[in-house]
C-alpha positions in Angstrom: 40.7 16.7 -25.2 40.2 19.2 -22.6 36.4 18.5 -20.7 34.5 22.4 -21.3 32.1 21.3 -18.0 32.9 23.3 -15.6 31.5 21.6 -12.0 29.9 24.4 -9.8 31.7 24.4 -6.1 29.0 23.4 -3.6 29.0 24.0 0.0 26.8 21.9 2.2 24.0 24.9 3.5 23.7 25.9 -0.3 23.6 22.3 -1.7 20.4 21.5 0.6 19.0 24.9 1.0 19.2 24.9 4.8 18.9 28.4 5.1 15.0 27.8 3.9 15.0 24.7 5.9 15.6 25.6 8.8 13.7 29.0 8.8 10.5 27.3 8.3 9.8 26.6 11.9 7.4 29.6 13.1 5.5 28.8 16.1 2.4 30.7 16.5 2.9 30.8 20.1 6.0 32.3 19.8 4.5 35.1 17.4 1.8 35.9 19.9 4.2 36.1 22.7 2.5 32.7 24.6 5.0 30.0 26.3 4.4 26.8 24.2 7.9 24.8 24.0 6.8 21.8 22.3 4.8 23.4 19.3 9.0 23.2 17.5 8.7 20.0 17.9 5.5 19.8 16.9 6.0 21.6 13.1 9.5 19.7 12.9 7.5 16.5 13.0 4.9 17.3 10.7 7.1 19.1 7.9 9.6 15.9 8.7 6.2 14.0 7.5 5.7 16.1 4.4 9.5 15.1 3.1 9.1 11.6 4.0 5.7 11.9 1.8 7.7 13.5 -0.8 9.9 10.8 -1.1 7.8 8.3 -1.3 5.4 10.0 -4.0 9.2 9.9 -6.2 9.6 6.3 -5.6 6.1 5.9 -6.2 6.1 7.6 -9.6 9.0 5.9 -10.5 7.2 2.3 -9.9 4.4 3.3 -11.6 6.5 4.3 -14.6 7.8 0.8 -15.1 4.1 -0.3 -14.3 2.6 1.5 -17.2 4.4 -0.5 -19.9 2.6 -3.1 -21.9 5.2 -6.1 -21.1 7.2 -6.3 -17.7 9.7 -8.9 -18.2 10.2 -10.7 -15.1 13.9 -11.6 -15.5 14.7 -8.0 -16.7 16.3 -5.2 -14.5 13.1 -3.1 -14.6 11.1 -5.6 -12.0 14.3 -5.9 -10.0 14.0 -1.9 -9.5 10.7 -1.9 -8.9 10.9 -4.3 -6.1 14.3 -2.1 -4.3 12.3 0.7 -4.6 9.2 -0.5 -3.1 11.3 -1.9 0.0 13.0 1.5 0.3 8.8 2.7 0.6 8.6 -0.2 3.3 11.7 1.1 5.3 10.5 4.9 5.2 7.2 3.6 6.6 8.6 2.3 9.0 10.8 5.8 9.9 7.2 7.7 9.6 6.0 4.7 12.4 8.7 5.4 14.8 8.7 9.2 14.2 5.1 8.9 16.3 7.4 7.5 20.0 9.4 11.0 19.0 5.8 13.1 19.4 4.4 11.6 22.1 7.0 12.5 24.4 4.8 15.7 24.1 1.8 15.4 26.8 -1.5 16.6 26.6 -1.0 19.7 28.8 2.1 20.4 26.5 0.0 20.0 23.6 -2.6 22.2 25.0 -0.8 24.8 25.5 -0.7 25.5 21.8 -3.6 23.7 20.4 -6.1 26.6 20.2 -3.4 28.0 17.9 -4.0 25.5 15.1 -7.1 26.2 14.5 -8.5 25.3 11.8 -5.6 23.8 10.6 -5.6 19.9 10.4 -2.9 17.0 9.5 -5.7 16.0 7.1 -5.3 19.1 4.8 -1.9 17.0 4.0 -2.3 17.3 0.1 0.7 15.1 -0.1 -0.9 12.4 1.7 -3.8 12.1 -0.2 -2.3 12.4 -2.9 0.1 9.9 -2.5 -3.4 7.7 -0.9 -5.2 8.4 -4.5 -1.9 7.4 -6.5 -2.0 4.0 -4.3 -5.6 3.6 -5.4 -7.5 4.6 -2.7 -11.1 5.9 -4.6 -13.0 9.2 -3.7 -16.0 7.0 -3.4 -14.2 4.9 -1.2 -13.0 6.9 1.6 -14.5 7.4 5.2 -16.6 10.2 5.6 -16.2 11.3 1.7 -18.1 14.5 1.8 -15.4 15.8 4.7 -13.2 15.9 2.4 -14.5 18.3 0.4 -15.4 20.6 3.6 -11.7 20.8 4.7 -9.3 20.9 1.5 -9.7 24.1 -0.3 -11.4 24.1 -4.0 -7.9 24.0 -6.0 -6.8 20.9 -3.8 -10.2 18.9 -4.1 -9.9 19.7 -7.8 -6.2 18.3 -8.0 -7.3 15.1 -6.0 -10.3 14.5 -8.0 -7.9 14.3 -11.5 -5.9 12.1 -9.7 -8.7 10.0 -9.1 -9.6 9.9 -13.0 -5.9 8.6 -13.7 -5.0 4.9 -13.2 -3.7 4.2 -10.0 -0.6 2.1 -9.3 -3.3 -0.6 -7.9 -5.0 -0.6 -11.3 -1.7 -1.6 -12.7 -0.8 -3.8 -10.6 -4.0 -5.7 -11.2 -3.5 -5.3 -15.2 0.1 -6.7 -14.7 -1.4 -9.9 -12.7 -3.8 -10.6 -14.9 -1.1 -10.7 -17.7 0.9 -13.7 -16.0 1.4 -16.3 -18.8 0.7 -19.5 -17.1 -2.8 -20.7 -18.1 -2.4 -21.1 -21.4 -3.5 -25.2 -22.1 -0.1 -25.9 -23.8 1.9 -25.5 -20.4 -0.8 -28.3 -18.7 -0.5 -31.1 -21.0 -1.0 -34.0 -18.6 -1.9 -32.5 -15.7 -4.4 -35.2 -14.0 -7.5 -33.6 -12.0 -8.7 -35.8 -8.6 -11.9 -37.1 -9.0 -14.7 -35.5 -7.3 -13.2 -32.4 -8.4 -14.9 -28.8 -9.7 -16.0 -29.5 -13.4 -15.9 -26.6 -16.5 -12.8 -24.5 -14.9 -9.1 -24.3 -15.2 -7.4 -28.0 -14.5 -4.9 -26.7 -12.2 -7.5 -24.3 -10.2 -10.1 -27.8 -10.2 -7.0 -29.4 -8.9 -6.3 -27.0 -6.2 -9.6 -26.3 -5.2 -10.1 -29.9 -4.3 -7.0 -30.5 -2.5 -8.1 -27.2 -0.2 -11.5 -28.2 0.7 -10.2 -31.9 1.4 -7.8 -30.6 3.7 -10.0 -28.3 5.6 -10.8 -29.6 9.3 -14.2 -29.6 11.3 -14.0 -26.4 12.4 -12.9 -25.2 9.1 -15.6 -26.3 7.2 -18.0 -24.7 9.4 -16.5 -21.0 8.8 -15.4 -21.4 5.3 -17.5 -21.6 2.4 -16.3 -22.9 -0.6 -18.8 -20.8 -2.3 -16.2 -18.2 -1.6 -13.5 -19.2 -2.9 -15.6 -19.4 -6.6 -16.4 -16.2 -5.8 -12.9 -14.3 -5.2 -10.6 -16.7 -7.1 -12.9 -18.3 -9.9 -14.9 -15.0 -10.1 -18.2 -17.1 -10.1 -20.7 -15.0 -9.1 -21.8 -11.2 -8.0 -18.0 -10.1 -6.9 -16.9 -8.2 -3.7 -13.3 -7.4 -4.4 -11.9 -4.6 -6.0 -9.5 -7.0 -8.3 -10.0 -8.9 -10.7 -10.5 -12.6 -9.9 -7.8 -13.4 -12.6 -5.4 -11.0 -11.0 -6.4 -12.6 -7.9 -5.5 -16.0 -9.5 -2.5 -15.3 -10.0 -1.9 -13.4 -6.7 -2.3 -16.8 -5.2 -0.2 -18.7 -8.1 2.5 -16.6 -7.3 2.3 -16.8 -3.8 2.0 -20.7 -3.4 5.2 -21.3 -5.9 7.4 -18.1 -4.7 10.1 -21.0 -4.8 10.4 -20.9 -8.4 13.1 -18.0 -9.4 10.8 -16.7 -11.8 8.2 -16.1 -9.4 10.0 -14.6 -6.3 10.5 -10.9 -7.4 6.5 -10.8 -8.4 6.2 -12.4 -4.7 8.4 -9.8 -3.0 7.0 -7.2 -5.2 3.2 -8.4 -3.3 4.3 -8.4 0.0 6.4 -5.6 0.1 3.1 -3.6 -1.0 0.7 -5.8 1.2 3.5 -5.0 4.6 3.3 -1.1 3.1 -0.6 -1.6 3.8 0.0 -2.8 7.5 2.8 -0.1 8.1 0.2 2.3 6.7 -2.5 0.9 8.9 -0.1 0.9 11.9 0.3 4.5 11.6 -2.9 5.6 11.4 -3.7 3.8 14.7 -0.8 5.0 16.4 -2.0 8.6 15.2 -5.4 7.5 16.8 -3.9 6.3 20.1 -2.2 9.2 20.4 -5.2 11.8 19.8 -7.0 9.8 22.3 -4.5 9.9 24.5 -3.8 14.1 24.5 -7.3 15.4 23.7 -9.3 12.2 24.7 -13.1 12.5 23.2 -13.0 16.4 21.6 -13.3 17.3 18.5 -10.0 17.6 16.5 -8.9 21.5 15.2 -10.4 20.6 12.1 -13.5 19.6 13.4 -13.0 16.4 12.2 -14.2 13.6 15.1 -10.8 13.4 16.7 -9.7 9.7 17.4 -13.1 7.8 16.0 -12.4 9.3 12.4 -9.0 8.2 12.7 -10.6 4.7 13.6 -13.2 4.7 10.4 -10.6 5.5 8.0 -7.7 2.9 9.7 -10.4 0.2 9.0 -11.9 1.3 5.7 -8.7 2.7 4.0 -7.0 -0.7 3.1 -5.7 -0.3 -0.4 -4.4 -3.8 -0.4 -6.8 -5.7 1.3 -7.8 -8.0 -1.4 -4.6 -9.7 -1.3 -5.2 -10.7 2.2 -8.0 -12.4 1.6 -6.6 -15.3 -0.7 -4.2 -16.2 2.7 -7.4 -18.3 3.7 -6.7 -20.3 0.8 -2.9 -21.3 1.1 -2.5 -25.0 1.6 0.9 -26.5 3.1 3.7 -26.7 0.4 3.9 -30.6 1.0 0.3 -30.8 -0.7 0.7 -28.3 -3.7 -0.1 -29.7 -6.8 3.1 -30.9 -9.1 2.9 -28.8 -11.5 3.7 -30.1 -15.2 7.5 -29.7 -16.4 6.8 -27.9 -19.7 5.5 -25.1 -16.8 8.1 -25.8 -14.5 11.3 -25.1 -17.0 9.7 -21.6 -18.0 9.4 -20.9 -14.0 13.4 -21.5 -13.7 15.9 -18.7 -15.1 17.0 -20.9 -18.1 14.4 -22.7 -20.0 17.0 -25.3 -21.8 
């Protein structure tokens, strides 16, 4: 039977419109008839950025996707795709890193002779980025300098931001889907022993564990760390200062002490592929910063933003992922971790008989 699909011929330019590509680079110096060679560079870098963003945004909304559905099953393809498409996030992170050694082989004179030019444009009207930054789950409430934010993007973009806001972010889910791990039902503990001494009234395996931590803990240890804190972030005693749930946080730590098991290393390489994506994002916003210091030094940036020291507030305030950090203080070595029960252990391998 004869196929009636008829394949259109492409040809390369047509195929990635490189005739719009590559006519998108108009320097305002040029225009204006001033001798500024590095502001080409300059656009190709930042519309290289806005790609790269793009990208990342469709890799993102394909996670989140596979996120959104009331049952991930760990040993199904749909986890195994979230986690290759979160790496191939970590390795344009990386590109977006390196892409900053590529701009600063522009000095601040070469910079300068352009510079008035932007005006008032700014890298932060990148509606991608913040976009992408809300998607994450970075909060309106939660940003540096909030009301900036609604001085430099323009009403429509504010608007679009703020309904991102409203939706669940991949963050949210990501909690939801922790605190869905099936582990701490009773029937997988049967005859699981707790150390005397330990926690009363919680979870056997989280008394366990608790005690084994605080017995382990050295001098100076038990000067810094309060075990008052652990109840707090991990047994969600308390008033709480995390944006996750303590039982997403439990299990956070569950799957990061027994990431041996094969059930439990894609949920561990899905956590710290997102928790290196935190660094690599944290990474480039100080390069950015070192690099604004270094070509306009204390003025203002052509926003009229603060220049390097809002760079600085939001690198240190604009952790999505920083909770999962914080339960690294309570890893113990694998030697000590607590044998767990075998009714437990068969449902962590691939094959339960």
């Amino acid at each position: 039977m004869k196929n009636s699909y008829t394949q259109k011929e492409q040809y390369y330019g047509e195929y990635l419109g490189l005739d719009k590509i590559l006519e998108a680079q108009l320097p305002e110096s040029e225009a204006r008839g001033i001798d500024a060679h590095d502001e080409m560079l300059f656009i190709i870098i930042h519309q290289t950025y806005e790609l790269w963003f793009k990208q990342i945004m469709h890799e993102l909304n394909s996670i989140i996707d596979i996120f959104q559905a009331t049952s991930i099953n760990d040993n199904a393809p749909s986890l195994q795709i979230a986690v290759h498409r979160t790496n191939r996030i970590v390795e344009i992170w990386k590109l977006l890193v390196a892409q900053v050694d590529v701009l600063e082989t522009m000095t601040p004179m070469d910079f300068l002779d352009f510079r008035d030019l932007l005006t008032p444009a700014s890298g932060f009207q990148s509606v991608q980025f913040r976009e992408l930054e809300t998607k994450l789950g970075l909060k309106m409430e939660n940003r540096h300098e909030q009301r900036y934010y609604e001085h430099q993007l323009c009403p429509a973009h504010v608007t679009q931001i703020k309904a991102l806001d409203d939706q669940e972010s991949f963050l949210d889910l990501l909690e939801q889907w922790l605190e869905r791990t099936p582990i701490w039902g009773l029937e997988n503990w049967g005859g699981f022993e707790v150390p005397e001494g330990a926690k009363e009234n919680i979870h056997p395996f989280w008394a366990t564990y608790r005690h084994t931590f605080e017995s382990g803990l050295v001098s100076e240890e038990l000067a810094a760390i309060e075990m008052s804190d652990f109840d707090r972030l991990i047994l969600g005693e308390g008033e709480q200062n995390t944006r996750l749930s303590a039982a997403s946080l439990q299990a956070a730590l569950f799957i990061t002490l027994y990431r041996d098991y094969p059930l439990m290393q894609m949920p561990y390489q899905l956590l710290s592929k997102w928790l290196e994506i935190d660094e690599l994002m944290a990474t480039w916003r100080y390069r950015h910063m070192s690099m604004v210091r270094r070509m306009i030094g204390m003025r203002v940036g052509t926003g009229g933003s603060t220049g390097a020291s809002y760079l600085k507030g939001a690198m240190e305030k604009h952790h999505i992922f920083g909770d999962f950090t914080r339960i690294t203080t309570y890893l113990i070595p694998r030697a000590k971790l607590p044998k767990l029960p075998p009714v437990l252990e068969r449902k962590l391998l691939f094959t339960t008989v």
